[in-house]
Structure formats: C-alpha cells, structure tokens
Rosetta silent file (secondary structure, phi, psi, omega in degrees, C-alpha in Angstrom):
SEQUENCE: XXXXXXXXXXXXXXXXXXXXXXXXXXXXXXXXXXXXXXXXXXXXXXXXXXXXXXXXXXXXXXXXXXXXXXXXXXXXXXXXXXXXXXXXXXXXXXXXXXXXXXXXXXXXXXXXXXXXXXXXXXXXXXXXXXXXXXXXXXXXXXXXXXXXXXXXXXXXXXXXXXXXXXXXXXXXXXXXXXXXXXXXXXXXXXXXXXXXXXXXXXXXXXXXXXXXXXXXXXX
SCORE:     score description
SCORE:     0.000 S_00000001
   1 L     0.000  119.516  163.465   48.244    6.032  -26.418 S_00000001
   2 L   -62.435  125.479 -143.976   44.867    7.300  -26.039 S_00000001
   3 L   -74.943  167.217 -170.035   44.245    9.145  -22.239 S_00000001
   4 L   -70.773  160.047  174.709   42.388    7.236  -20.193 S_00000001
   5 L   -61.070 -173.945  163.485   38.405    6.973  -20.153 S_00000001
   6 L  -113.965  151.544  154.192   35.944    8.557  -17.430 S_00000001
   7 L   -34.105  133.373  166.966   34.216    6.772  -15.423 S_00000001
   8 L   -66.294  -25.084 -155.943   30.516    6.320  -16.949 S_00000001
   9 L   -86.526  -73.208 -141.041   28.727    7.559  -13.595 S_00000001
  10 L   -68.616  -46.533 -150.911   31.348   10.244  -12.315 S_00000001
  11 L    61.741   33.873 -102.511   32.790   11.130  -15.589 S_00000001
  12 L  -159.165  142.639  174.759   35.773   11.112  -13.042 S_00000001
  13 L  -111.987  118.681 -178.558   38.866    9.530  -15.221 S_00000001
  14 L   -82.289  -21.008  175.408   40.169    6.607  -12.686 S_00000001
  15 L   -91.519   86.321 -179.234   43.498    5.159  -14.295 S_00000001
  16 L  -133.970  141.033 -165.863   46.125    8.711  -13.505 S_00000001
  17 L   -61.929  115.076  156.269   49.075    8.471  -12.213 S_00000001
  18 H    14.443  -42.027 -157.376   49.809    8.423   -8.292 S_00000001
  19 H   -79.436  -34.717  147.368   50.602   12.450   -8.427 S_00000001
  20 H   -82.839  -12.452 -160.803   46.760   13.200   -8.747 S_00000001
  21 H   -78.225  -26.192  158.532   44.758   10.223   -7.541 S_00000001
  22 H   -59.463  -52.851 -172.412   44.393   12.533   -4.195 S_00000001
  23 H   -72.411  -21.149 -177.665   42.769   15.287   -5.887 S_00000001
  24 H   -85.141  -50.846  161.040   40.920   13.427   -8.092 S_00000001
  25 H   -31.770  -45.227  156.669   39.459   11.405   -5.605 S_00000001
  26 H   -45.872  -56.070 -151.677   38.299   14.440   -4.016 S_00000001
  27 H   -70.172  -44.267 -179.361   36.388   15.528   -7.358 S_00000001
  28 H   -57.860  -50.208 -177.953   35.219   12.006   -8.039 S_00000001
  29 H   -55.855  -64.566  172.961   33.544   12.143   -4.511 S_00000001
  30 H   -51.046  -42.084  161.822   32.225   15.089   -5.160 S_00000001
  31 H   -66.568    2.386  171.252   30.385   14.483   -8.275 S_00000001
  32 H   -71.878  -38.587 -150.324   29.527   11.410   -6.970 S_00000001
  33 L  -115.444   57.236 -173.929   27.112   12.979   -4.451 S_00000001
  34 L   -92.941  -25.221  178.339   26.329   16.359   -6.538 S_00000001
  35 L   -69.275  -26.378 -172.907   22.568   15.530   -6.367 S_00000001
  36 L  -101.278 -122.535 -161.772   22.472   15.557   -3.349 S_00000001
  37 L  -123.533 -170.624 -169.639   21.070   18.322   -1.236 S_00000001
  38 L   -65.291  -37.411 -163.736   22.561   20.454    1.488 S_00000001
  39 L  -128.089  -10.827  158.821   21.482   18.809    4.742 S_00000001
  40 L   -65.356   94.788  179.009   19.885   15.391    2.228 S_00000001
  41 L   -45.920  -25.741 -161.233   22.695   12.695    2.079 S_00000001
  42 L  -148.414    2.314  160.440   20.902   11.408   -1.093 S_00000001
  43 L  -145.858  160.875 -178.276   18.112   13.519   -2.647 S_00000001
  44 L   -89.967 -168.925  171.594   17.842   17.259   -4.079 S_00000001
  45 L   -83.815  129.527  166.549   14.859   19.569   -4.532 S_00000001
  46 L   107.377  -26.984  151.315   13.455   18.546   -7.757 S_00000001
  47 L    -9.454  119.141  149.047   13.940   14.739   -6.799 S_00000001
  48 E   -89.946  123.330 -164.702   11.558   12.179   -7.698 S_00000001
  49 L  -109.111  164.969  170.792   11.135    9.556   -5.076 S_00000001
  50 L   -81.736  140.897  178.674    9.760    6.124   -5.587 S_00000001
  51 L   -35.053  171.528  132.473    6.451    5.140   -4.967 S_00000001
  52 L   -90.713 -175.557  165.870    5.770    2.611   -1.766 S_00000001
  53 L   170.305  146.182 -158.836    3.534    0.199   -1.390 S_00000001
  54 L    67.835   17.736  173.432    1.837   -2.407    0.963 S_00000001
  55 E   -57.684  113.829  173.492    2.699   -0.321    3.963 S_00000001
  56 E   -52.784  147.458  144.361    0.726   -1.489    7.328 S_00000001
  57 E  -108.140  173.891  175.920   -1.086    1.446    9.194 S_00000001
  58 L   -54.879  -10.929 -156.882   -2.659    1.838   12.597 S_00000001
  59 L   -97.873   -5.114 -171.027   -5.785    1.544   10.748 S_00000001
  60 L   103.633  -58.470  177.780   -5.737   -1.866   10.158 S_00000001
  61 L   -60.247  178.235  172.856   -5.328   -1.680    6.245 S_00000001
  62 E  -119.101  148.378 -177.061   -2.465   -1.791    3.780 S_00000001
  63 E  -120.365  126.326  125.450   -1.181    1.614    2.009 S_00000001
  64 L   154.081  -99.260 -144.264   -0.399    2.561   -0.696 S_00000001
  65 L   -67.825   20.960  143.756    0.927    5.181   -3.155 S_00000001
  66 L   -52.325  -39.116 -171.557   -2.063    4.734   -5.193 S_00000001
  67 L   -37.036  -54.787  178.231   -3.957    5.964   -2.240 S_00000001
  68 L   -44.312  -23.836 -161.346   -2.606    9.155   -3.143 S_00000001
  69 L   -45.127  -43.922 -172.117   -3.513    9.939   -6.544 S_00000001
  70 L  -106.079   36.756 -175.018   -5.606   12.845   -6.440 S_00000001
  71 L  -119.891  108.484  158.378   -3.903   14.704   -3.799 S_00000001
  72 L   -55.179  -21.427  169.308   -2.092   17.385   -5.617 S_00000001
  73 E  -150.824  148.354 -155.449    0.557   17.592   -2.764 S_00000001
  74 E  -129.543  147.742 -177.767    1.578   14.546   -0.090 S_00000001
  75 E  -127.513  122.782 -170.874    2.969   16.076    2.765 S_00000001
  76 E   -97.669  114.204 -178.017    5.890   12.803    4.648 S_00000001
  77 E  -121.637  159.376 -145.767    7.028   13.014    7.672 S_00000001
  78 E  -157.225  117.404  170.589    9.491   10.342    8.906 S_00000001
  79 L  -161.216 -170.811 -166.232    8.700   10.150   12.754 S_00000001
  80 L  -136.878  178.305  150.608    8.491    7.551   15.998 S_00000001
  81 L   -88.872  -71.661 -161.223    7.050    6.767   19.289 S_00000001
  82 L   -71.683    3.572 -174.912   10.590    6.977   21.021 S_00000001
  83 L  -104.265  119.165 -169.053   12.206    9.844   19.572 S_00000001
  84 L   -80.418   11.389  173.136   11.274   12.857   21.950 S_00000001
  85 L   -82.811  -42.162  153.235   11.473   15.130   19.583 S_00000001
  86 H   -39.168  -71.698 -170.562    9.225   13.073   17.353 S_00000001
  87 H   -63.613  -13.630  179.975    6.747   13.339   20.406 S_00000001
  88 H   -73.604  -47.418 -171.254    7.102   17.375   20.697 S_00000001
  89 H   -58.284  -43.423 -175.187    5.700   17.061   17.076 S_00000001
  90 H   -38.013  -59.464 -179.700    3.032   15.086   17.435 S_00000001
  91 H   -57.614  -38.013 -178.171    0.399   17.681   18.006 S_00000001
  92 H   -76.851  -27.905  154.136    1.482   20.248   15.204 S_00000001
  93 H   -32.080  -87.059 -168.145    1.509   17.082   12.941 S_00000001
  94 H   -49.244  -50.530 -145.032   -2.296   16.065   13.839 S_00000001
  95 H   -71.108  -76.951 -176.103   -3.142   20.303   13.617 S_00000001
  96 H   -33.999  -31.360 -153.318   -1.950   20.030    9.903 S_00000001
  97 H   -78.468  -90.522  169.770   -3.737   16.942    9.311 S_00000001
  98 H     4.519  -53.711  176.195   -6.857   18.659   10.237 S_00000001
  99 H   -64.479  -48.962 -174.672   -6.648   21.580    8.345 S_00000001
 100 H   -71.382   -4.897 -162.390   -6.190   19.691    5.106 S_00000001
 101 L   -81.558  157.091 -162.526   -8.667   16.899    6.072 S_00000001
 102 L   119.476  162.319 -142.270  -11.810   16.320    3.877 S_00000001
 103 L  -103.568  -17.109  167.808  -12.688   14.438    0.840 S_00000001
 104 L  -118.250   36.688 -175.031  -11.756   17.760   -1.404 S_00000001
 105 L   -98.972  148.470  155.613   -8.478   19.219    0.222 S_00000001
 106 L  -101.538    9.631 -170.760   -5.515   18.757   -2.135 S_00000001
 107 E  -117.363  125.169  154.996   -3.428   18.350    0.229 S_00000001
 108 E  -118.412  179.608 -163.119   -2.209   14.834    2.110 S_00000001
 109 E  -151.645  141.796 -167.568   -0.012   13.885    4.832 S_00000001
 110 E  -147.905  141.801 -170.085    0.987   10.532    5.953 S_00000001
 111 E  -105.954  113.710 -175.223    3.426    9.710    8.851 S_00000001
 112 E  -112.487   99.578  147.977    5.925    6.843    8.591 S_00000001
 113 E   -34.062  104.750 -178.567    7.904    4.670   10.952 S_00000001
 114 L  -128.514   36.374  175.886   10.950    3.029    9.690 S_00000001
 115 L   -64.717  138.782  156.325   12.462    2.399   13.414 S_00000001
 116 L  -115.030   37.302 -163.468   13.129   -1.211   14.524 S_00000001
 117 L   -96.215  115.826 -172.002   12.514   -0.851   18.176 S_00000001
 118 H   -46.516  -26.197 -177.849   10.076   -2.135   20.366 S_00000001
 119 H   -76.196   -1.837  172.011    8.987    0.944   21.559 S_00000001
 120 H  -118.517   15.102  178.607    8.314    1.848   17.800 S_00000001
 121 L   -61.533  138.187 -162.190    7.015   -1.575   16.908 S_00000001
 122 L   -47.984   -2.237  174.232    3.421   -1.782   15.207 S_00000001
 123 L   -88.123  -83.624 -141.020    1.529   -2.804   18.672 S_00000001
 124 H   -77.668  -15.235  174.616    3.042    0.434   20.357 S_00000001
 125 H   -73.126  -23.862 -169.026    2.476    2.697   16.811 S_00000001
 126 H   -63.517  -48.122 -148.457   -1.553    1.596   17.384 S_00000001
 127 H   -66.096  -18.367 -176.871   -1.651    2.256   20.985 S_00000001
 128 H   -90.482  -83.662 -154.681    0.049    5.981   20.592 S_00000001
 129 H   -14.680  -64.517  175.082   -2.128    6.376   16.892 S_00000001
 130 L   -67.112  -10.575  175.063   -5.529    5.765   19.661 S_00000001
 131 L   -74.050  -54.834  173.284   -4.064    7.914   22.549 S_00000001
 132 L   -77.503  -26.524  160.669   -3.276   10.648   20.221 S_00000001
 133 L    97.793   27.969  179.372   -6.105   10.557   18.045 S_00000001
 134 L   -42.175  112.058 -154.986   -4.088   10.533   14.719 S_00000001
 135 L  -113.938   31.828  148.027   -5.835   12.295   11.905 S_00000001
 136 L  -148.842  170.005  157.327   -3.486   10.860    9.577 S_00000001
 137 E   -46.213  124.311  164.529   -1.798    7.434    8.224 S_00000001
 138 E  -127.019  117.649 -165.395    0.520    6.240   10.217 S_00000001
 139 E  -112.769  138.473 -169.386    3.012    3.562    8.615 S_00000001
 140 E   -69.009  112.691  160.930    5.334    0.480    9.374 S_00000001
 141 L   -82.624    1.544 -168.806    8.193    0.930    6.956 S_00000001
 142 L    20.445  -62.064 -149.425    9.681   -2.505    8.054 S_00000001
 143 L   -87.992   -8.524 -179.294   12.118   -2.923    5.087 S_00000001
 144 L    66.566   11.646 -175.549   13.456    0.501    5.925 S_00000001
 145 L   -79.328  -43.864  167.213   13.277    0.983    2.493 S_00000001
 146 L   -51.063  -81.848 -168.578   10.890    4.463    1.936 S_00000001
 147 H   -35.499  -54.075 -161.815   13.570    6.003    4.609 S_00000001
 148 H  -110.060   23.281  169.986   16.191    5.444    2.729 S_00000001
 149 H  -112.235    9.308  133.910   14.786    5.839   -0.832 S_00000001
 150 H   -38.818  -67.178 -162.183   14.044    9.385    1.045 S_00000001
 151 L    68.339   52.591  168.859   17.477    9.895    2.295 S_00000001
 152 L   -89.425  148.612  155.773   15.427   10.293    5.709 S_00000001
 153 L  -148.163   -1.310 -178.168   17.648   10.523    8.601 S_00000001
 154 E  -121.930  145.477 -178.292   16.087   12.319   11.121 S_00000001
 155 L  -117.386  128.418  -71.233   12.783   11.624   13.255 S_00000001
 156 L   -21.329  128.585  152.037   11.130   14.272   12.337 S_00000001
 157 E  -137.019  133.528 -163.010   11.694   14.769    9.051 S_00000001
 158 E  -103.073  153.048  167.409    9.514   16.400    6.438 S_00000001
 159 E  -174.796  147.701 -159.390    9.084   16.570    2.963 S_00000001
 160 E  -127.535  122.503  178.471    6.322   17.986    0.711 S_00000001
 161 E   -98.694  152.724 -172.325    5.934   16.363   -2.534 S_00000001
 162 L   -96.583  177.874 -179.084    3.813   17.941   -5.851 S_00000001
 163 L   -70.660  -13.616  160.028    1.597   15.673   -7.762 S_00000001
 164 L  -109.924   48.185  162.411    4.388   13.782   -9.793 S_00000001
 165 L    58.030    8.970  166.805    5.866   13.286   -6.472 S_00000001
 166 E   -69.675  152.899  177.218    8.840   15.529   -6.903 S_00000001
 167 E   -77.623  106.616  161.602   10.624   16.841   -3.407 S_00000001
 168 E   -89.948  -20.425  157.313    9.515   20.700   -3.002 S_00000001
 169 E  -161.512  135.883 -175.151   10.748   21.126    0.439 S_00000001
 170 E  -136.797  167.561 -176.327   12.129   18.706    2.956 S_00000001
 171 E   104.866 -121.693  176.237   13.856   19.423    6.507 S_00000001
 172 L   -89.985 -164.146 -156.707   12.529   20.492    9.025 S_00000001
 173 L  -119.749  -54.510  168.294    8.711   21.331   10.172 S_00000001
 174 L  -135.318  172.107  172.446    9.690   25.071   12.121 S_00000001
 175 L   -88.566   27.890  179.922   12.546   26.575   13.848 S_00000001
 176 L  -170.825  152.564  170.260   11.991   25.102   17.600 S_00000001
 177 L   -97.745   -1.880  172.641   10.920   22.143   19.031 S_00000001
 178 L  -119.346  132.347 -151.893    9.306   23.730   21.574 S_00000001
 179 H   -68.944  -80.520 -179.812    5.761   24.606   19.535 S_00000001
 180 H   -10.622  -36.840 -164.355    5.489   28.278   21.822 S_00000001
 181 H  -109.055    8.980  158.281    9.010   29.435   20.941 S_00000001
 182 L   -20.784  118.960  141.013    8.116   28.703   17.136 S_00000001
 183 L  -107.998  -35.281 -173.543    9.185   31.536   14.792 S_00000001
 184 L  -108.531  127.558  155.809    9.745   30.584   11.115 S_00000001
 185 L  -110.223   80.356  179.767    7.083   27.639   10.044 S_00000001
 186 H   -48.736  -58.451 -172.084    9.143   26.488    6.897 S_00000001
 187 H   -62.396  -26.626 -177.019    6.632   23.457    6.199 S_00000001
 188 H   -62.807  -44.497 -142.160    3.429   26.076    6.642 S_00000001
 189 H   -73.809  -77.594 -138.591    5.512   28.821    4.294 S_00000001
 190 H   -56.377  -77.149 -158.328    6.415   25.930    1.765 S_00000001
 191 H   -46.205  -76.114 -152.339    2.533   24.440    1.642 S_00000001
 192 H   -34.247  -69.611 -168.458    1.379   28.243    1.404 S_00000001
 193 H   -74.507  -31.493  148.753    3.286   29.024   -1.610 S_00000001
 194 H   -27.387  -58.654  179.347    2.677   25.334   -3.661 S_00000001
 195 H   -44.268  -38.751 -176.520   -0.678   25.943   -3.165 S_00000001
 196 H  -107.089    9.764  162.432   -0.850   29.245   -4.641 S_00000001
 197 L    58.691   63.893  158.851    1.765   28.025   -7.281 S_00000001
 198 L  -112.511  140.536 -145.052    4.455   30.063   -6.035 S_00000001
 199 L   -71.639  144.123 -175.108    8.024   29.707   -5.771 S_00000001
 200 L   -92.149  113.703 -174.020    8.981   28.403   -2.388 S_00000001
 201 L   -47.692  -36.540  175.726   11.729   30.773   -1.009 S_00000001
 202 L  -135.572  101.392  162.384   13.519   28.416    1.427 S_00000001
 203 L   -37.349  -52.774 -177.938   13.467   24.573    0.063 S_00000001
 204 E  -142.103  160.359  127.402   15.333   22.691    2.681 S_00000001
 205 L  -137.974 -171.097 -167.841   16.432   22.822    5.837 S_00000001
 206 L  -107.372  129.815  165.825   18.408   20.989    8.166 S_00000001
 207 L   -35.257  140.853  179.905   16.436   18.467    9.857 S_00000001
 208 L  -147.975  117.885  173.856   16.757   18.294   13.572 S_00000001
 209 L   159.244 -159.741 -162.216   15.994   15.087   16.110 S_00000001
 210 L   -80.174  137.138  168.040   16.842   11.677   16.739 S_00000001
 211 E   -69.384  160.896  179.299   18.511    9.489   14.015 S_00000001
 212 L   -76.367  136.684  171.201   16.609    6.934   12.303 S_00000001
 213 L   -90.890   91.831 -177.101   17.907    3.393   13.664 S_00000001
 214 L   -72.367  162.637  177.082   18.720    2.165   10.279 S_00000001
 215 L   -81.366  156.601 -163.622   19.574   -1.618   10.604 S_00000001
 216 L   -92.908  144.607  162.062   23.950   -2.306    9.448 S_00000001
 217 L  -120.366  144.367  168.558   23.628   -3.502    6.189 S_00000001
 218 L   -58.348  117.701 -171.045   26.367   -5.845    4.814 S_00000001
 219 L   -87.305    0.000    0.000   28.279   -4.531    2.073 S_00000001
C-alpha cells in the first residue's frame, strides 16, 4: 500500500493512524501559519499585500492604490477616532505627514479606518480629519477588507511598504504612547534606513492599542 499523501497546502500527511494525529496536528498548524510573522497573525516581512481601491476619504474623493505609484515607499497606519491610543497618535502621525509632504518626497502615508462604530463612522472621520488638520488621507475601509488583507489588528498599527508594495516593517510607531516618554522610534529608524537603502535592523514589532472591531463573519 502506498503511505498516505500530504496535504497540497501543509505538506502535512492527514490520513495516520490515531497514535500521531496529536502531534501531527500540532505540525500541520504550524506550517499552516509559518508565514506568518511574530506579532502578524497573517503576513511576514517580505509580504506583498493587495492593492485597494475605491476607498472614501475625508477629502471628499475616492482612493486609490494607483494614487500611489510614484511614491517609492507608502507608509499605513490602521487607526480610529475612538481608540485612545489611536488619538495619542494623532499628532506624531500628522508630524510625519509633514515631513514627507510635497509633490517630490518619496515617501507616502495614508491612514485607514476599518472600525464599524459610530464614533468611527465617515461623518465623525471628517469632523476629527478638520479639527486635526490631517495632512494625510484618511480612509473608510467599510468592507474591512484592507485590515484584514493586512493582518491589521491593532489601532495603531503601522506598516511601511517599498515600491512593489512589499511589508518592510510593521508594528508599532515607537516604544510609548505617551509621545514625551518616547525612546526607540522604530517607524522613524525603519523609514531612515529604506531611504538610504539600508537594511532595517528591527522589522516588526508588537503592535500596541485597541483591537480593530472586525465584524463575526460566518464560517
């Protein structure tokens, strides 16, 4: 009798006798999820993510990832109105946009909303976007679909993509939520060294705020 196949995905062999199907179950889980990253349920460093498109912004228009083209690095942040952590952010957010802003920076940054809460609903993203003065796109994900073709899970969460859109660093923005007690600025180090097209020393970290309220999906 010829042993059983592997799985096509897993390479995981699934018909084994009772005496193994715990440990193999472990292994199969694990190679199910091998891409992904330490503190990413579902993408690695080196990750290509998919494109959007038709996203609303505060601006009135629709966005997107065409928008993008000639910005050698997109910098994503996955953020709210209601998450207060999100709102700690807000300023160091705009401060980036600003440095990179102009019609020759290579660098862009776009903010996204995939919350489905009134207080993050697209009436209350304008009215913070004009309060705060937002000196970047700020976007409806509605379908929740960018967050989770991300593997976003945290408001804030960052992630700085190269020009084919591969993931170069993701997690967090700094080491504190309170801007003053700042020490490490991972997304600053991480820009710094892309830029000068050098390897970026620390890749990920683990994201820290409020979960994204994904909507229960039916399986």
């Amino acid at each position: 009798m010829p042993p059983p196949a592997p799985d096509p995905v897993t390479g995981c062999v699934r018909s084994l006798g009772p005496r193994v199907l715990g440990l193999l179950a472990v292994a199969c889980s694990l190679a199910a999820t091998a891409a992904a990253g330490t503190f990413n349920p579902d993408r690695a460093i080196g990750d290509v993510v998919p494109p959007w498109s038709d996203l609303p912004g505060t601006d009135g228009t629709r966005h997107s990832w065409t928008d993008l083209a000639d910005r050698d690095l997109v910098v994503v942040v996955f953020t709210c109105n209601s998450c207060p952590y999100a709102v700690d952010y807000e300023d160091r957010v705009n401060e980036l946009a600003r440095r990179f802003s102009g019609p020759t920076t290579r660098v862009a940054v776009v903010a996204i909303n995939s919350n489905l809460v009134p207080a993050d609903s697209p009436a209350a993203m304008r009215e913070r976007a004009r309060a705060k003065d937002f000196r970047f796109p700020y976007l409806f994900d509605e379908s929740q679909g960018v967050a989770r073709s991300f593997g976003a899970v945290r408001t804030p969460e960052f992630f700085l993509l190269d020009r084919n859109r591969r993931i170069l660093y993701m997690g967090a923005m700094d080491d504190n939520a309170t801007a003053s007690a700042v020490t490490r600025h991972h997304l600053d180090d991480a820009l710094a060294a892309a830029i000068a097209g050098r390897p970026i020393e620390v890749a990920e970290t683990a994201p820290v705020g409020c979960l994204i309220r994904y909507a229960r999906r039916r399986e």
